[in-house]
ZATISE-89497 format. One record per atom (N, C-alpha, C): residue in one letter; x, y negated, z. Coordinates in steps of 0.02 Angstrom, whole numbers, padded with zeros to 5 digits, always signed. Layout:
BEGIN
aXYZ ...
***
This chain:
BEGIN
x-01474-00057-00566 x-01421-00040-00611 x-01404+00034-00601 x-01382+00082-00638 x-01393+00145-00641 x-01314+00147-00622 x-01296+00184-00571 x-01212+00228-00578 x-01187+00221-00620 x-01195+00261-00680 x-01141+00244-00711 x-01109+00180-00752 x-01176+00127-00754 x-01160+00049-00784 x-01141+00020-00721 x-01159+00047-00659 x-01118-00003-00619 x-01028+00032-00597 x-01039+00099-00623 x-00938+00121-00638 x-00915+00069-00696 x-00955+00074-00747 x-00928+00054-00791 x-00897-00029-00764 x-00946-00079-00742 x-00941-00157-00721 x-00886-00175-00676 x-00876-00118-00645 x-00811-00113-00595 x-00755-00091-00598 x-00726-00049-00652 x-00675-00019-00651 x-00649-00068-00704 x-00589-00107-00670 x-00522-00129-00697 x-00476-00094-00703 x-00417-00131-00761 x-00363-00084-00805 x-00306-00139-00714 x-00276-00080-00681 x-00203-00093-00643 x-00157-00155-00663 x-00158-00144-00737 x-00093-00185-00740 x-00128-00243-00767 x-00174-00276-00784 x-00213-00349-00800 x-00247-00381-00777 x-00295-00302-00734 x-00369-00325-00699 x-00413-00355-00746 x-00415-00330-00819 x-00450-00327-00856 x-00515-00303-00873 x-00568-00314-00866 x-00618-00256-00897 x-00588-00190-00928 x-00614-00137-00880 x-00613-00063-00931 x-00654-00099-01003 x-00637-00062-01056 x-00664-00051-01117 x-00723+00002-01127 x-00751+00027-01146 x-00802+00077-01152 x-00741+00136-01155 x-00720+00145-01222 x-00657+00192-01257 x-00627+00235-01167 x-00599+00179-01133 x-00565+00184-01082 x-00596+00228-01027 x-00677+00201-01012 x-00714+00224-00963 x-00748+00294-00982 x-00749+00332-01035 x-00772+00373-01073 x-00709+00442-01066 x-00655+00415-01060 x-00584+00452-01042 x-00589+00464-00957 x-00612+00430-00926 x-00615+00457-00845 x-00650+00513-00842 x-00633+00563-00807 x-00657+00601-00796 x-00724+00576-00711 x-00775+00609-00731 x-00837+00594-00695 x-00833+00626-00624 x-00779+00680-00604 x-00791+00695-00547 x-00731+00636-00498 x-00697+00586-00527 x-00665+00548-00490 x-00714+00499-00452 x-00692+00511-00379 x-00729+00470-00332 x-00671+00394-00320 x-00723+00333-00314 x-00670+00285-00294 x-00720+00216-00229 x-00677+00205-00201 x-00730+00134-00193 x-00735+00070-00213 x-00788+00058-00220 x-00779-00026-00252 x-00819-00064-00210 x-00776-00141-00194 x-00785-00191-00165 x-00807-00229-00221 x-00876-00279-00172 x-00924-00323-00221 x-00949-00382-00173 x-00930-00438-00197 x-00968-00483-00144 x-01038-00492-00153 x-01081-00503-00092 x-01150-00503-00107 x-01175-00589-00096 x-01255-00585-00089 x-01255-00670-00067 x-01267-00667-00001 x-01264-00592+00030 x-01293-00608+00133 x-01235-00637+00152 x-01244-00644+00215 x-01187-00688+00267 x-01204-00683+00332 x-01152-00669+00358 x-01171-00629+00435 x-01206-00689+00469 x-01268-00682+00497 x-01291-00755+00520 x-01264-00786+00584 x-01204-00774+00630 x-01184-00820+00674 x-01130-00861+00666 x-01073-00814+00602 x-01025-00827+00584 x-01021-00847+00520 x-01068-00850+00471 x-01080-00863+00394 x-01019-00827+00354 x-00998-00785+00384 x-00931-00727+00354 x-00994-00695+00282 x-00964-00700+00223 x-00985-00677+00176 x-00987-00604+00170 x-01058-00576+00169 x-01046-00496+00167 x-01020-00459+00097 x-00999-00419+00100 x-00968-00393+00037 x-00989-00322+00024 x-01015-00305-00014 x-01043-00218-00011 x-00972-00168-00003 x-00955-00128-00004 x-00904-00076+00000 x-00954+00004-00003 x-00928+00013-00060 x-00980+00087-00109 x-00943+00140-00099 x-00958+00194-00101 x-00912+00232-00121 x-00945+00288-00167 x-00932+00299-00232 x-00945+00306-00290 x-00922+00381-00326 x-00943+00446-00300 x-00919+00507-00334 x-00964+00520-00394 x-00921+00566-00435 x-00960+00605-00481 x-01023+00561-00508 x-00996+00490-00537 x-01042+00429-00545 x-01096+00413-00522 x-01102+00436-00481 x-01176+00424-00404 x-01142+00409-00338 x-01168+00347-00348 x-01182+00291-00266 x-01211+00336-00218 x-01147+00366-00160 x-01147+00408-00090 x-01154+00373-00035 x-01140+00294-00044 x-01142+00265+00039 x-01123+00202+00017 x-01130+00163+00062 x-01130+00086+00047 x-01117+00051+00123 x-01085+00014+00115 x-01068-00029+00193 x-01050-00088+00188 x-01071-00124+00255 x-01066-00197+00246 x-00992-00220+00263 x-00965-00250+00240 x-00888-00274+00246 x-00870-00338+00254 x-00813-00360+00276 x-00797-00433+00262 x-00724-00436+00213 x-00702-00483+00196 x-00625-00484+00206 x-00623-00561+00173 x-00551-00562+00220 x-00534-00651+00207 x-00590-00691+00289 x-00569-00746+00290 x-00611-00781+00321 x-00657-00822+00292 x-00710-00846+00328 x-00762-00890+00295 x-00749-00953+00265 x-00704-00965+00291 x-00678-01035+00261 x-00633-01032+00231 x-00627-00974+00213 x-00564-00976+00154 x-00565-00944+00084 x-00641-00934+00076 x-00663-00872+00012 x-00646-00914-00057 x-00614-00952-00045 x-00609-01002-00126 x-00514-01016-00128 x-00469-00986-00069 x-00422-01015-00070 x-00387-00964-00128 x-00318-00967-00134 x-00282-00933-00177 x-00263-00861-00155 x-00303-00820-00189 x-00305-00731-00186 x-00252-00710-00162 x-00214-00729-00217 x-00135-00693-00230 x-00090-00713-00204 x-00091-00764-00149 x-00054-00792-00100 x-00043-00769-00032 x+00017-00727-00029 x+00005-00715+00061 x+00012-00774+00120 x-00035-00768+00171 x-00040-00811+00222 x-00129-00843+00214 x-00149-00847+00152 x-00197-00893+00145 x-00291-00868+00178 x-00288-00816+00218 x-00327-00775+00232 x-00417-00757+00183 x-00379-00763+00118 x-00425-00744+00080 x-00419-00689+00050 x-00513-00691+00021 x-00505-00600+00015 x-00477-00570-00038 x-00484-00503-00024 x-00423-00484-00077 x-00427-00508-00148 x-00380-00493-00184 x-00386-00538-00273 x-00409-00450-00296 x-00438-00482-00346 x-00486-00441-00385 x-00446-00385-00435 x-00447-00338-00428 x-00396-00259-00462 x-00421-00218-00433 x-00368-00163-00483 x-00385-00079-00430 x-00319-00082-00385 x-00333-00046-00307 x-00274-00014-00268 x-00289+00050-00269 x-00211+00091-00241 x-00220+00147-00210 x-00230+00146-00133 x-00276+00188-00127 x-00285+00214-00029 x-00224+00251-00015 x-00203+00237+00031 x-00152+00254+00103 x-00201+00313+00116 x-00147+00351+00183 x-00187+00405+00213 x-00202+00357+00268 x-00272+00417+00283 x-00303+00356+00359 x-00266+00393+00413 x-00268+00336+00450 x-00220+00332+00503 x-00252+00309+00574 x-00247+00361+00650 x-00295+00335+00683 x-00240+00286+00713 x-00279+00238+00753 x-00246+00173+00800 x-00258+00200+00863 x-00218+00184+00903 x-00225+00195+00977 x-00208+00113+01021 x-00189+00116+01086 x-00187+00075+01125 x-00116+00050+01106 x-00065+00050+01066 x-00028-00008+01036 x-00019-00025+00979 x-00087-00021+00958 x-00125-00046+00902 x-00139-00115+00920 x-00148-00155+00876 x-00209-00211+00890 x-00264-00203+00884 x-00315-00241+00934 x-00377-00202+00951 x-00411-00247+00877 x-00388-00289+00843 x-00414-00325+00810 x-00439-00277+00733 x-00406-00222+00745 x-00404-00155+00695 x-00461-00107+00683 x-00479-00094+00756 x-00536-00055+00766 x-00487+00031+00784 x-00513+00075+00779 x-00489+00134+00778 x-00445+00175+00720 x-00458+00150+00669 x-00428+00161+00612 x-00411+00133+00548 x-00338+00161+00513 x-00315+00102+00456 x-00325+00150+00405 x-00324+00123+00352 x-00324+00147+00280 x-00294+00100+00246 x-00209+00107+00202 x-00177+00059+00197 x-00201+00073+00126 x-00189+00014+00083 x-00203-00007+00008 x-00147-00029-00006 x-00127-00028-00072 x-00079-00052-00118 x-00089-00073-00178 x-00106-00149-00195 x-00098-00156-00252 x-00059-00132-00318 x-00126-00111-00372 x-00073-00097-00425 x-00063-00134-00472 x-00050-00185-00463 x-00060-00227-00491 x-00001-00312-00483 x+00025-00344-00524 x+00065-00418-00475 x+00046-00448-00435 x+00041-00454-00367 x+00018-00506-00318 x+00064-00523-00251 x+00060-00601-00219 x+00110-00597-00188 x+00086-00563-00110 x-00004-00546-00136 x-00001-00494-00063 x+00017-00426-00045 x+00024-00409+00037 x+00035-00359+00064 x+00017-00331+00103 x+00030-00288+00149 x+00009-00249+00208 x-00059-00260+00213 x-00095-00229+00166 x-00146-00237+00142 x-00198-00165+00169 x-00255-00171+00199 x-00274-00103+00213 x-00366-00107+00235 x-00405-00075+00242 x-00476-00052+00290 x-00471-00032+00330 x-00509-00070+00383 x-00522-00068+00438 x-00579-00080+00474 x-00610-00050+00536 x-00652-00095+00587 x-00638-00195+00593 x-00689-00222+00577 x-00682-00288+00593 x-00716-00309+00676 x-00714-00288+00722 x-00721-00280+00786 x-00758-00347+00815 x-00718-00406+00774 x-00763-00469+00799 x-00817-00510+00753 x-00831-00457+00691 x-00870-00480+00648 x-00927-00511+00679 x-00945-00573+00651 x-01010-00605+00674 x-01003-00628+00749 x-00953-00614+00799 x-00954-00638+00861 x-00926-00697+00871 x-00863-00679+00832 x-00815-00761+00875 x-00765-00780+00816 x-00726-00814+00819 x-00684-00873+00799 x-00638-00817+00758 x-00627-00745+00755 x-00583-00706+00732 x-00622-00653+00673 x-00720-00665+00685 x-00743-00657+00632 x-00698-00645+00551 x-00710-00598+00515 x-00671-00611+00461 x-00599-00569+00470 x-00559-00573+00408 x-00497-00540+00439 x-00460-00576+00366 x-00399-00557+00385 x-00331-00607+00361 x-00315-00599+00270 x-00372-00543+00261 x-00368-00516+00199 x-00382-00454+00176 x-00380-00418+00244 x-00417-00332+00216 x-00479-00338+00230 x-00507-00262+00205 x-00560-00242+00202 x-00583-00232+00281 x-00639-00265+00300 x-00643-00238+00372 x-00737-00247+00386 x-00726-00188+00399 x-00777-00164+00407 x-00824-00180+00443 x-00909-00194+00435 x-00936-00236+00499 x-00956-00175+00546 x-00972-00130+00552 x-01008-00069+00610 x-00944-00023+00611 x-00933-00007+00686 x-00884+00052+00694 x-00910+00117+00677 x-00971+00137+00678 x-01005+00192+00664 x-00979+00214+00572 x-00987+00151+00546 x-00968+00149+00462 x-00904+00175+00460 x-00874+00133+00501 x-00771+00152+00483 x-00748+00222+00507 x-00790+00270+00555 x-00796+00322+00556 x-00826+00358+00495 x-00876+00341+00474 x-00895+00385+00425 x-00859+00375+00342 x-00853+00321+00345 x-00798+00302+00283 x-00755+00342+00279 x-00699+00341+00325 x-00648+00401+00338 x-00654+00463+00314 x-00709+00483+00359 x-00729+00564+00329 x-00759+00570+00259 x-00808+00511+00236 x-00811+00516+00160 x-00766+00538+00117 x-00692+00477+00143 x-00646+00468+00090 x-00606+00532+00090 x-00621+00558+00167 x-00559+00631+00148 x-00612+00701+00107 x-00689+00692+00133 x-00731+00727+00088 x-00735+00745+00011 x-00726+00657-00019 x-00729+00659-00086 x-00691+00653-00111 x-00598+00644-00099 x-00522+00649-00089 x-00523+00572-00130 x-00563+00515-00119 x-00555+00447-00150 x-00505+00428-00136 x-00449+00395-00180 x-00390+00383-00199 x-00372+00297-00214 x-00423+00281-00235 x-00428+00218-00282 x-00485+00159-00233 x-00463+00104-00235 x-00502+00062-00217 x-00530+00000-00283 x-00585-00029-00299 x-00598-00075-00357 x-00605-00142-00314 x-00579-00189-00320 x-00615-00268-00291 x-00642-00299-00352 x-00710-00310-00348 x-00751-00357-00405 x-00747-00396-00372 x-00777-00478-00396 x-00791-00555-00378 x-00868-00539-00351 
***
């Protein structure tokens, strides 16, 4: 699929989470960088945590791609828009937070760094953000409560510097 049909497949309207329109996607200007979340069919093989691509998308050319989780494995069918239910995020655009490093009264469950998200959109979730997923594929904490979390620390380092590189603003969640 070429960049710009896969901008086009991904970018939802904030306030419906509607399909962009053509009309709509034709009005963006092309040097906006954003990332978009996509579930794939891999699955981490010890933990069956569903992998999810995480793109990040300037000047309508695919710059980097990383493997992600969010939500837990046993919960990828529960209700999105429900806080507590540790599923992954419901499907819209957010805005990115500034990243933020973690230190030692952090939870280590974080990794080194946050990047908070905000739905723009109605939902009853929150404190919503990307991160290192630290126990991806190892143990029982595999997965995370609803953010984006990242499977390699090497990635959530370089993500960071992407996002302050290409000044990405916007996050997309597809199904």
């Amino acid at each position: 699929m070429s960049p710009a049909r896969l901008l086009a497949s991904c970018l939802l309207c904030s306030a419906t989470a509607a399909p962009v329109c053509a009309t709509e996607l034709a009005a963006l200007p092309s040097r906006d960088s954003l990332l978009v979340l996509e579930r794939t069919s891999r699955q981490l093989s010890r933990t069956k945590d569903p992998i999810w691509d995480l793109r990040l998308i300037a000047a309508g050319e695919q710059i980097q791609r990383f493997d992600a989780v969010t939500g837990r494995a046993h919960r990828q069918t529960a209700d999105r828009h429900r806080t507590g239910t540790r599923a992954p995020l419901p499907i819209g655009r957010y805005s990115l937070g500034p990243i933020e490093p973690l230190g030692p009264g952090d939870p280590a469950e974080l990794g080194p760094i946050w990047i908070g998200i905000e739905p723009l959109f109605p939902t009853g979730r929150g404190h919503l953000g990307i991160h290192l997923d630290p126990s991806a594929n190892r143990n029982a904490n595999s997965g995370t409560l609803g953010c984006v979390g990242l499977v390699h620390r090497d990635d959530m380092l370089l993500l960071a510097e992407l996002i302050r590189r290409h000044q990405v603003t916007a996050l997309v969640v597809n199904e």
